[in-house]
C-alpha positions as a Markdown table, in Angstrom:
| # | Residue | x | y | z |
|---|---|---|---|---|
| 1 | Unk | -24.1 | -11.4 | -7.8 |
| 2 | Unk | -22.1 | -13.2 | -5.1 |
| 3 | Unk | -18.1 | -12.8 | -4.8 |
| 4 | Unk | -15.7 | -14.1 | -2.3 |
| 5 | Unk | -12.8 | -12.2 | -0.8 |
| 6 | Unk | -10.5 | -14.4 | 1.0 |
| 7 | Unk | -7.7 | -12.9 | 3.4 |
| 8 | Unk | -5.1 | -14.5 | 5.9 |
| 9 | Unk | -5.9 | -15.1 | 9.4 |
| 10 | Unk | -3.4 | -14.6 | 12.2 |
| 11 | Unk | -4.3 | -16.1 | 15.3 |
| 12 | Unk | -2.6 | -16.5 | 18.9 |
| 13 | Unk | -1.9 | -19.8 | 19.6 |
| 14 | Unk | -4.8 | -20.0 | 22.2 |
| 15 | Unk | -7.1 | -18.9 | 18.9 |
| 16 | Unk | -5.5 | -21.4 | 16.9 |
| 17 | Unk | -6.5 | -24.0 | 19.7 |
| 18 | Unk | -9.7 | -23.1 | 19.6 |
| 19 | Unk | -10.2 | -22.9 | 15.5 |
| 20 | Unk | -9.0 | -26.5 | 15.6 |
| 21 | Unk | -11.1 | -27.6 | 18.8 |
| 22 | Unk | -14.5 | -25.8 | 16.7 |
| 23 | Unk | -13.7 | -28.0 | 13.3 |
| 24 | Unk | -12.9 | -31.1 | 15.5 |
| 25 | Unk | -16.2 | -30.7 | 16.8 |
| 26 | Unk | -18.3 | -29.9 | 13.6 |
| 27 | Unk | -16.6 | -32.9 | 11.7 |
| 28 | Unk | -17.7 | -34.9 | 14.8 |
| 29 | Unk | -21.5 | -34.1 | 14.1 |
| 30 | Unk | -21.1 | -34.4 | 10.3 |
| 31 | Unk | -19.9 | -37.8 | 10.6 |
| 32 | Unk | -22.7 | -38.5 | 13.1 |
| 33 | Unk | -25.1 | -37.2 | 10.6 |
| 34 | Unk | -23.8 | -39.5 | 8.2 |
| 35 | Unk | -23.9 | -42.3 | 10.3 |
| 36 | Unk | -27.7 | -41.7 | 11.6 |
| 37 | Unk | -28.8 | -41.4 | 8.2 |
| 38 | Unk | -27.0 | -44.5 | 7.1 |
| 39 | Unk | -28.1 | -46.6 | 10.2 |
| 40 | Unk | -31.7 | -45.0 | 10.0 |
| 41 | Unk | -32.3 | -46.7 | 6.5 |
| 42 | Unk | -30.3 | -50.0 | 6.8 |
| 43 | Unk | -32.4 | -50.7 | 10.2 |
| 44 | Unk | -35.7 | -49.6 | 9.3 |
| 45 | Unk | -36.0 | -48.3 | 5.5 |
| 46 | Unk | -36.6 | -44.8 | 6.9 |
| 47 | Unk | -34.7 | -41.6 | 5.3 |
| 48 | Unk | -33.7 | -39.0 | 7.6 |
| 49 | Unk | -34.0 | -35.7 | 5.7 |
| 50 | Unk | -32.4 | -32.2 | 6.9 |
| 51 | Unk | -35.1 | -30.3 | 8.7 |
| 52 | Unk | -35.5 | -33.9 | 10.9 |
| 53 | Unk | -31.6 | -33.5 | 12.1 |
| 54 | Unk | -31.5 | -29.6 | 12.2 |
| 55 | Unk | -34.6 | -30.4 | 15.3 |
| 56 | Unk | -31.9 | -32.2 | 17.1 |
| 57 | Unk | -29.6 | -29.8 | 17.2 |
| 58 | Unk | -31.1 | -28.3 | 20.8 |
| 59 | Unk | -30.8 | -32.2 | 22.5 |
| 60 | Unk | -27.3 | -32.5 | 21.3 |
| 61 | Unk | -26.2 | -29.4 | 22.9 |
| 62 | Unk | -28.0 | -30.8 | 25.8 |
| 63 | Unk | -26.3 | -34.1 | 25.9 |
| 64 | Unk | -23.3 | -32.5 | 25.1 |
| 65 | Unk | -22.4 | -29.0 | 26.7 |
| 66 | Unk | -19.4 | -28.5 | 24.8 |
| 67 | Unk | -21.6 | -27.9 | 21.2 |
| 68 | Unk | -23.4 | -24.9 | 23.6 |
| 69 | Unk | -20.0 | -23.0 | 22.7 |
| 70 | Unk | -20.3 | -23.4 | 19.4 |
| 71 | Unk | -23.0 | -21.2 | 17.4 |
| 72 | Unk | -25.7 | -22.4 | 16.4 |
| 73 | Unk | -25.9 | -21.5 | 12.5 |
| 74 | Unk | -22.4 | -22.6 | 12.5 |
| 75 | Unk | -24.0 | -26.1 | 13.5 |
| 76 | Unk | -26.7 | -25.8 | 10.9 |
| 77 | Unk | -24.3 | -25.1 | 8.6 |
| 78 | Unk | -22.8 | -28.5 | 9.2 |
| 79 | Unk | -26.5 | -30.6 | 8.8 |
| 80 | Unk | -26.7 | -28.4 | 5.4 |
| 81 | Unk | -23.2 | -30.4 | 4.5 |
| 82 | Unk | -24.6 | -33.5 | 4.9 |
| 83 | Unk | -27.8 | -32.8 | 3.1 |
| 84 | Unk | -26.2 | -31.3 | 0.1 |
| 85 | Unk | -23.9 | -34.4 | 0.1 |
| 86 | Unk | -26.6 | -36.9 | -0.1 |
| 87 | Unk | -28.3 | -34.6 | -2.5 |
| 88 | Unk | -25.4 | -34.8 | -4.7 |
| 89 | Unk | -25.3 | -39.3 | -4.0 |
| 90 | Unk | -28.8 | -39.5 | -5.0 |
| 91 | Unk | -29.2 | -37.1 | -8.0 |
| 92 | Unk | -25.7 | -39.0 | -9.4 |
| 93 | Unk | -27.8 | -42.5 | -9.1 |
| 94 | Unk | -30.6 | -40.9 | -10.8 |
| 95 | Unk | -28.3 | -39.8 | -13.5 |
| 96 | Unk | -26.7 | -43.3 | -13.3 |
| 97 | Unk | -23.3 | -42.0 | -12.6 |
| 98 | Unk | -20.9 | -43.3 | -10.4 |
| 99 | Unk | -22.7 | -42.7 | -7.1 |
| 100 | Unk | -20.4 | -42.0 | -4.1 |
| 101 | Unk | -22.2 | -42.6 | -1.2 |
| 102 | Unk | -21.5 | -39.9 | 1.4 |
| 103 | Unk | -18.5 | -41.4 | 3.7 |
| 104 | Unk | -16.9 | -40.2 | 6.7 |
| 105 | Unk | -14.5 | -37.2 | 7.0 |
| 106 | Unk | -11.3 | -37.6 | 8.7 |
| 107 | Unk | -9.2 | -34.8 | 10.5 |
| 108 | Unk | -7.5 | -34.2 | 6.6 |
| 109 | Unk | -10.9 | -34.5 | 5.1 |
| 110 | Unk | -13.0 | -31.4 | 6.9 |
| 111 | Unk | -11.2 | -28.1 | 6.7 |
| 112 | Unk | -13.9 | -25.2 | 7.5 |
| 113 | Unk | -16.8 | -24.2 | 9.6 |
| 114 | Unk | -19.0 | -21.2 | 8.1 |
| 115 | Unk | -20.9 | -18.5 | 10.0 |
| 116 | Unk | -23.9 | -16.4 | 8.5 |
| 117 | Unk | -25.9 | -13.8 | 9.7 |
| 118 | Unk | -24.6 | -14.1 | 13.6 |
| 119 | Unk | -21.9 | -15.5 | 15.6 |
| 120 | Unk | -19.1 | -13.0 | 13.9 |
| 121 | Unk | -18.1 | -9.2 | 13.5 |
| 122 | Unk | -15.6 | -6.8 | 12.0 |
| 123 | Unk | -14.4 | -4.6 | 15.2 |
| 124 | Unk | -11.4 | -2.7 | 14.7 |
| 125 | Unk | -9.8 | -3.9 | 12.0 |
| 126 | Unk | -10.0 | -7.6 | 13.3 |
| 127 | Unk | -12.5 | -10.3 | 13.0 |
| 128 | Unk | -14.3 | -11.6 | 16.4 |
| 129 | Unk | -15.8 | -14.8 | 15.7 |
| 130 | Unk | -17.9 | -16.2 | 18.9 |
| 131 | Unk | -16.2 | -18.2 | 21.0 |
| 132 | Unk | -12.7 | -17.9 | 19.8 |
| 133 | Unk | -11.8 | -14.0 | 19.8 |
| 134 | Unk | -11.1 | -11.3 | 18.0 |
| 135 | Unk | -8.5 | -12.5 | 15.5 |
| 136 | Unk | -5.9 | -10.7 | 13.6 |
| 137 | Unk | -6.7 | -10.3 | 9.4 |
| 138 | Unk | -4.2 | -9.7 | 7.1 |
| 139 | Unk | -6.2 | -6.9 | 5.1 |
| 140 | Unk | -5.0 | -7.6 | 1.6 |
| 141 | Unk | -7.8 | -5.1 | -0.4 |
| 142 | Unk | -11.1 | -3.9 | 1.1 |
| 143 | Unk | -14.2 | -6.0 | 0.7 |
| 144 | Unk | -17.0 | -4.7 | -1.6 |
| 145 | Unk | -20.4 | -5.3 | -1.3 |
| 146 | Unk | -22.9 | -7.0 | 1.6 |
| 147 | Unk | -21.3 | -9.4 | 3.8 |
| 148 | Unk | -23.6 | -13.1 | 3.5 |
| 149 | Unk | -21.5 | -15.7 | 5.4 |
| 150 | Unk | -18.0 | -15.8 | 6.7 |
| 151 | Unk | -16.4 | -19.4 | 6.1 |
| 152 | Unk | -13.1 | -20.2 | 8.0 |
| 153 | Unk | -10.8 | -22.8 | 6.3 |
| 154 | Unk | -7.9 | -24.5 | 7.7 |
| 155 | Unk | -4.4 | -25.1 | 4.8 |
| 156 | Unk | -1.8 | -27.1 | 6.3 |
| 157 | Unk | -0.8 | -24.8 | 9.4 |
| 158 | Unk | -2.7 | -21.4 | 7.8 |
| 159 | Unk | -5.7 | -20.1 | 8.8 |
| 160 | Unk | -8.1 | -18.0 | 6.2 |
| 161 | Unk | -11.2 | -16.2 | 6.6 |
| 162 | Unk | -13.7 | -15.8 | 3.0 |
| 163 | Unk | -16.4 | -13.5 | 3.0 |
| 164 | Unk | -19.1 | -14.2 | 0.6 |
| 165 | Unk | -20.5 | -10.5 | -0.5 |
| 166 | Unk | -23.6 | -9.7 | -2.6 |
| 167 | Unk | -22.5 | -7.1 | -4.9 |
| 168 | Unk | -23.7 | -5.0 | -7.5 |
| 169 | Unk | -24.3 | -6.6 | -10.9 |
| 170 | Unk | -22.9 | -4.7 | -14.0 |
| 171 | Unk | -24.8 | -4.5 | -16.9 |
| 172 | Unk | -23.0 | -5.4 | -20.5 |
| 173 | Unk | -21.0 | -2.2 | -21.4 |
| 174 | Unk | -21.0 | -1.1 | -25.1 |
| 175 | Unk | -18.4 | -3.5 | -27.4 |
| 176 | Unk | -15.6 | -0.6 | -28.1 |
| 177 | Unk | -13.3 | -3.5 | -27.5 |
| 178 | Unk | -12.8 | -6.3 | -30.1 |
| 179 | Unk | -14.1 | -9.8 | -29.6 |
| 180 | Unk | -11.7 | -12.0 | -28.6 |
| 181 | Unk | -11.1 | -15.7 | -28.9 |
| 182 | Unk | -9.3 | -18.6 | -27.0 |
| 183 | Unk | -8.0 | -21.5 | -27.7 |
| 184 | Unk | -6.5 | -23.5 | -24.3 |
| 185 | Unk | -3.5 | -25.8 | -24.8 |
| 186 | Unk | -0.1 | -27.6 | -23.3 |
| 187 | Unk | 2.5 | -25.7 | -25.4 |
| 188 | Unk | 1.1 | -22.3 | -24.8 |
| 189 | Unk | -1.4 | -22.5 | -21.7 |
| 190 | Unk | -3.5 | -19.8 | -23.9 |
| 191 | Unk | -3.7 | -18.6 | -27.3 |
| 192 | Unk | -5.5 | -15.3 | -28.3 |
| 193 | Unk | -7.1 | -15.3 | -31.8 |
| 194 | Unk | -5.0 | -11.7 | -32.6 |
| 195 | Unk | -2.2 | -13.7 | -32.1 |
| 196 | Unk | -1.2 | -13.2 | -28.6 |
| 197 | Unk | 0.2 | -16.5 | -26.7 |
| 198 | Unk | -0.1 | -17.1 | -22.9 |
| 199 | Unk | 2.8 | -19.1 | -21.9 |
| 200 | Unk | 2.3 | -22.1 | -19.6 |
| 201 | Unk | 4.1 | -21.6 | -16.5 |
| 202 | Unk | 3.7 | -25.4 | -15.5 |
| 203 | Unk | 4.2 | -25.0 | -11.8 |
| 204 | Unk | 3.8 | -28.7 | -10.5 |
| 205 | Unk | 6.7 | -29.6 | -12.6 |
| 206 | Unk | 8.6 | -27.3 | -11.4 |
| 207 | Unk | 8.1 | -28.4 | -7.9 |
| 208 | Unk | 7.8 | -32.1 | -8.6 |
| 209 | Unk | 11.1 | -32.7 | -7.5 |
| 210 | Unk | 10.6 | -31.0 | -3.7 |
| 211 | Unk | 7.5 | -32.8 | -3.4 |
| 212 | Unk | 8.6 | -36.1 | -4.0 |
| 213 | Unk | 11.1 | -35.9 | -1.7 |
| 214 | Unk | 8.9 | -34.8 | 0.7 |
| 215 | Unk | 6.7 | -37.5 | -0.2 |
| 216 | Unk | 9.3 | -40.4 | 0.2 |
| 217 | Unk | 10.8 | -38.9 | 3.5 |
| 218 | Unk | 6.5 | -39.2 | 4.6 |
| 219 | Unk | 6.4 | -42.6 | 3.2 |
| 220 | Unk | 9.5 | -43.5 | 6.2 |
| 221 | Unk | 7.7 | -42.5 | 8.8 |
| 222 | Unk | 5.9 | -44.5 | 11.1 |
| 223 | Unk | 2.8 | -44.5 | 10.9 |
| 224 | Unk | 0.8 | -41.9 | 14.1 |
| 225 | Unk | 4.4 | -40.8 | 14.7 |
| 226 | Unk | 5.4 | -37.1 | 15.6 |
| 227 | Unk | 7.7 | -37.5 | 13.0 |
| 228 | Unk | 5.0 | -38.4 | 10.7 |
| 229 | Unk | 2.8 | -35.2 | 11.1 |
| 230 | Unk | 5.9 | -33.1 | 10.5 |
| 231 | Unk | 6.4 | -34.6 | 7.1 |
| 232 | Unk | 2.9 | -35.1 | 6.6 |
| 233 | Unk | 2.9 | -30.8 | 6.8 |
| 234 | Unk | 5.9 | -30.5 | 4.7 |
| 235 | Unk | 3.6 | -32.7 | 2.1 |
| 236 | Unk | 1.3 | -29.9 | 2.3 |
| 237 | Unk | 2.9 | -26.9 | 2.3 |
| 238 | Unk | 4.8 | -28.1 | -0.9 |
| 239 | Unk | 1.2 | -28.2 | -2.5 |
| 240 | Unk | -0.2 | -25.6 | -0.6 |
| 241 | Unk | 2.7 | -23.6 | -2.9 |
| 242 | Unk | 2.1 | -24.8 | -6.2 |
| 243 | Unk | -1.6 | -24.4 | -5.8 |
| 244 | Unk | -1.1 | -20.9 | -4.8 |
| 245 | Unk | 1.2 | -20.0 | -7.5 |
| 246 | Unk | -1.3 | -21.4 | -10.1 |
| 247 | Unk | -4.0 | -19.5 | -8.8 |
| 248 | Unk | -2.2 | -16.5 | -8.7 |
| 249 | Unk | -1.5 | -16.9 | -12.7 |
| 250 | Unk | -4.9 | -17.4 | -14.0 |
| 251 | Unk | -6.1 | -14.6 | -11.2 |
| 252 | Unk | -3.4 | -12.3 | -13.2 |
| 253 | Unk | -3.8 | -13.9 | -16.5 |
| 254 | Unk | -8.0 | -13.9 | -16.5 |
| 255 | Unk | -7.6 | -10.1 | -15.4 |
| 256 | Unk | -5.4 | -9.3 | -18.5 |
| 257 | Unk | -7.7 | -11.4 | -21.3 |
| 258 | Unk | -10.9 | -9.1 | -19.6 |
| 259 | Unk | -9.4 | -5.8 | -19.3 |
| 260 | Unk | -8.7 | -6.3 | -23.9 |
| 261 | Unk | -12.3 | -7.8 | -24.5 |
| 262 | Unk | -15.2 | -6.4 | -25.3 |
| 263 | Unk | -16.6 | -9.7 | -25.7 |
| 264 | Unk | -15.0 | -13.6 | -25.3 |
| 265 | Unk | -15.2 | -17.0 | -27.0 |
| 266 | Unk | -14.1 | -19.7 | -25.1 |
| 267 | Unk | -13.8 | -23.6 | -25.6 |
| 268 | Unk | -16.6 | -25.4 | -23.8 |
| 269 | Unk | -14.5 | -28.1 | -22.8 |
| 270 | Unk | -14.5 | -31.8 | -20.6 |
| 271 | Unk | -11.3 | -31.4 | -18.3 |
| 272 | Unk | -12.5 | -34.5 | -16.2 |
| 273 | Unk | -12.6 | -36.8 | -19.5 |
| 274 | Unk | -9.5 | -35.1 | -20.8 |
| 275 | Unk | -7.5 | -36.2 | -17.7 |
| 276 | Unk | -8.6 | -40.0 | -18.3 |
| 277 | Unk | -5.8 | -39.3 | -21.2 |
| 278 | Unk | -3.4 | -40.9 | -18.7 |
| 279 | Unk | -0.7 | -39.3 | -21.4 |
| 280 | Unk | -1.9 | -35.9 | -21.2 |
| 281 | Unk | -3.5 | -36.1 | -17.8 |
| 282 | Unk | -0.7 | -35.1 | -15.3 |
| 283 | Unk | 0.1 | -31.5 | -18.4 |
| 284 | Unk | -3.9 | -30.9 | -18.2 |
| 285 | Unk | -4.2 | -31.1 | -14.4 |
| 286 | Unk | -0.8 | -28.7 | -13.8 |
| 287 | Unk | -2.4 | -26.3 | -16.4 |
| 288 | Unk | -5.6 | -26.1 | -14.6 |
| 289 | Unk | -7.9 | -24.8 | -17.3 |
| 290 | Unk | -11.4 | -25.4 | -15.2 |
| 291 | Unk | -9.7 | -23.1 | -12.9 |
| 292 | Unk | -8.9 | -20.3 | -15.2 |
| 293 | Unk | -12.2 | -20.8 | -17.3 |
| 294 | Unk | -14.3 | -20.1 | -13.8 |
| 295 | Unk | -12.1 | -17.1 | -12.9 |
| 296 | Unk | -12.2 | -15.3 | -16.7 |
| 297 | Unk | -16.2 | -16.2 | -16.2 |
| 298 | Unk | -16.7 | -14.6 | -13.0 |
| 299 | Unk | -13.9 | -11.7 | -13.9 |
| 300 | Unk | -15.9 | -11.1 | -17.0 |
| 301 | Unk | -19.4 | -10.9 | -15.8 |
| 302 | Unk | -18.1 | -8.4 | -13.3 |
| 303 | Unk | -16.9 | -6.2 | -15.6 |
| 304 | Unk | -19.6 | -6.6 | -18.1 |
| 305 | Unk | -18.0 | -8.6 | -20.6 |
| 306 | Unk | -20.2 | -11.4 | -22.3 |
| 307 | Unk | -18.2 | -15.0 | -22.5 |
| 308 | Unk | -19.8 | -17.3 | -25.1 |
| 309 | Unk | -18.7 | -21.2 | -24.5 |
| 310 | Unk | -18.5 | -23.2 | -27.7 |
| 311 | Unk | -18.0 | -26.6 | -28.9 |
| 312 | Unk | -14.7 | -27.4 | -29.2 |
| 313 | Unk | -15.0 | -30.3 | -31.9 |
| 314 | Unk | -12.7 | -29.6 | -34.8 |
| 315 | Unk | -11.4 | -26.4 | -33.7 |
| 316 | Unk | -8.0 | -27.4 | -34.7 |
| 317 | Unk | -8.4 | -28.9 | -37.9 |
| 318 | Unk | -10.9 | -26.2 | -39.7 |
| 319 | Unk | -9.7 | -23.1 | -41.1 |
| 320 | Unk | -10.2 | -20.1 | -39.9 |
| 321 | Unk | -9.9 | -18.1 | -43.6 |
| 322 | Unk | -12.3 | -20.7 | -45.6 |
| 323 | Unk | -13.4 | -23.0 | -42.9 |
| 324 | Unk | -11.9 | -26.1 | -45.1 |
| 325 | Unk | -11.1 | -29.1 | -43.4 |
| 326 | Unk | -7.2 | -29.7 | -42.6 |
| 327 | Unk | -6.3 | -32.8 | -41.2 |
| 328 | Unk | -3.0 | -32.4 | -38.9 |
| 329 | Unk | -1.4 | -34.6 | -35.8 |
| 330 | Unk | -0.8 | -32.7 | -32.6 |
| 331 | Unk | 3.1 | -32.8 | -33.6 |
| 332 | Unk | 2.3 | -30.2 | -36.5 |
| 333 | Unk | 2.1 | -26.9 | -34.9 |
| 334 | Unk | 1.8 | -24.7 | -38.5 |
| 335 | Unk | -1.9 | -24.4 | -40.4 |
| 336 | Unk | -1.4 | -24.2 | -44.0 |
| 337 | Unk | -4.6 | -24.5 | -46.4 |
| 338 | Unk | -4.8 | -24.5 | -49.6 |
| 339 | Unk | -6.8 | -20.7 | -49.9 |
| 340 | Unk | -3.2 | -19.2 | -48.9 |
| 341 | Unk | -3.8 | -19.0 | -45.5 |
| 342 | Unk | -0.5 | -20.0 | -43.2 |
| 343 | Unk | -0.7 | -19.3 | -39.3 |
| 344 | Unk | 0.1 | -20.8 | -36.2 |
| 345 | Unk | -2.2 | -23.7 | -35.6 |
| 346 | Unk | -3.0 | -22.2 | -31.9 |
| 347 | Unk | -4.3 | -18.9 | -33.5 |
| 348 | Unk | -5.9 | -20.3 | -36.1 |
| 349 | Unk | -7.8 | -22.4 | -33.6 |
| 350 | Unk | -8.4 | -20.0 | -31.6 |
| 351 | Unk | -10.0 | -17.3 | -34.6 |
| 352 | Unk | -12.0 | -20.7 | -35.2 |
| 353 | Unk | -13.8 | -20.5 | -31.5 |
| 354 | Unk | -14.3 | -16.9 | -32.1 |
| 355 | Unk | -16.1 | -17.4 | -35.7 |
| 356 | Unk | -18.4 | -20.2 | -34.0 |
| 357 | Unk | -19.4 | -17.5 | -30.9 |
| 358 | Unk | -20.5 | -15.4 | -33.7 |
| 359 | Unk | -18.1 | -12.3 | -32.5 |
| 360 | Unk | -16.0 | -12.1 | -35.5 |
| 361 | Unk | -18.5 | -9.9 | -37.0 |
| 362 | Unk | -17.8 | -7.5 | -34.2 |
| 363 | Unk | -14.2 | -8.1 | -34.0 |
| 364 | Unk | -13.7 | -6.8 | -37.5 |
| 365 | Unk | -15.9 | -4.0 | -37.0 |
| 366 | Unk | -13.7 | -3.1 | -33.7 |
| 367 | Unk | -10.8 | -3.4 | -34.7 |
């Protein structure tokens, strides 16, 4: 299976020149991509696929010398962007979604150029990518597994490198760990069904205040100022934090849910229609339960742990003792049926998820 390992890049200002002279220059052919493709069928009907612009790669490098510094699977990497993208435009009109027709990325819009088999190397202890040097890595933990592609992404004025590895896959252990179940939520980011609550940290709210002061003081400035790009970083940085420090949470809270589970029941749940709750939507997006969900997922199948997704209809007004049907608002935060059983409604939930998995069976057993 696939995992990525991404580390901090420290690069000499010369390096850092040249990382943002090689993304200037790739977002400059994916926008031409976009616009041949565009022009090509508004002139003359015709579609211009991948392998057609990939063939021109040789004549652009011609016409312009500068992309002969540049590798070339780096280059292919950007035609493979713009294929993807209108992919993505045309399956979504099939689908009769909102389409989104492929549009042109500004300087804040394309942050990373990836290398595959060639055009990089591990020397030393530092990372020489081809035509910009052997740069400095902050080594946080060793990479496992078989090196695929290197992808180097630009964050505000940071620099990373992630290496996409092949590793082993694990196969299911034995379950000599209970089944466990989880019910997401606002008031506790996380509820275990043996009881156990995750608290929600709620980062953006706690720096909502720095960023919209940082936002107003960008809002000043004139617009293509100096001035203006320094605030317009300080904009970023202030997310670049809160972003980090959510990430870091559900890295640390997905590791602790796997390392007590045999097996795990989760909610199979709709965050994009749950933010159009214009109510709810600014609690749901700080939580970042996609986020979480996708880490526990990928933390789990790593260590061999099966995760079961379930529908999430009704998991908070059934009861987890007699499966009766307990209406309640979301201001009432105690379950109390009328077979005896009394529990928080966030556990019962969550014992709810793990009966409709199936794992109950083999919690009991477990435990």
């Amino acid at each position: 299976m696939r995992r990525a390992y991404q580390y901090r890049l420290c690069p000499t200002p010369t390096q850092q020149e040249r990382l943002d002279w090689t993304l200037d220059r790739c977002r400059e052919l994916y926008n031409a991509c976009v616009q041949e493709r565009r022009d090509a069928y508004r002139m003359c009907g015709v579609s211009v696929g991948f392998y057609e612009q990939k063939r021109q790669l040789p004549a652009i490098k011609d016409a312009r010398p500068e992309y002969k510094e540049i590798g070339s699977q780096v280059l292919q990497n950007v035609v493979e962007r713009v294929d993807k993208a209108f992919v993505a435009f045309f399956r979504r009109i099939k689908a009769r979604q909102k389409a989104g027709y492929p549009r042109f990325k500004g300087r804040d819009r394309y942050d990373s150029f990836t290398f595959t088999q060639a055009g990089w190397a591990l020397v030393e202890g530092r990372l020489r990518l081809g035509g910009i040097g052997s740069v400095k890595v902050r080594w946080s933990r060793p990479i496992q597994g078989r090196i695929k592609t290197v992808t180097i992404r630009r964050d505000a004025d940071h620099w990373y490198a992630s290496f996409s590895c092949e590793v082993d896959h694990v196969a299911p252990s034995a379950p000599d760990k209970p089944a466990i179940g989880i019910d997401m939520g606002l008031e506790h980011f996380a509820t275990l069904s043996t009881g156990k609550h995750i608290a929600n940290p709620r980062h953006f709210r706690g720096g909502e205040a720095l960023l919209a002061r940082r936002q107003q003081s960008l809002a000043r400035k004139k617009r293509g100022s100096n001035r203006r790009k320094k605030a317009k970083l300080l904009v970023a940085k202030a997310h670049r934090k809160v972003r980090n420090q959510r990430r870091d949470f559900h890295h640390k809270a997905a590791n602790g849910v796997v390392a007590q589970a045999g097996a795990i029941a989760v909610e199979s749940l709709n965050t994009a229609g749950m933010v159009k709750n214009h109510s709810l939507a600014k609690s749901i997006s700080d939580a970042g339960w996609a986020q979480f969900l996708t880490m526990l997922g990928y933390k789990a199948e790593g260590a061999g742990v099966q995760v079961i997704a379930v529908n999430p209809s009704g998991t908070s007004q059934a009861c987890s003792a007699c499966g009766a049907v307990v209406r309640k608002d979301l201001s009432t935060r105690w379950h109390t049926c009328a077979c005896g059983a009394s529990l928080q409604r966030d556990v019962n939930a969550a014992r709810i998820i793990l009966k409709r998995a199936g794992l109950a069976r083999q919690a009991a057993s477990v435990a």
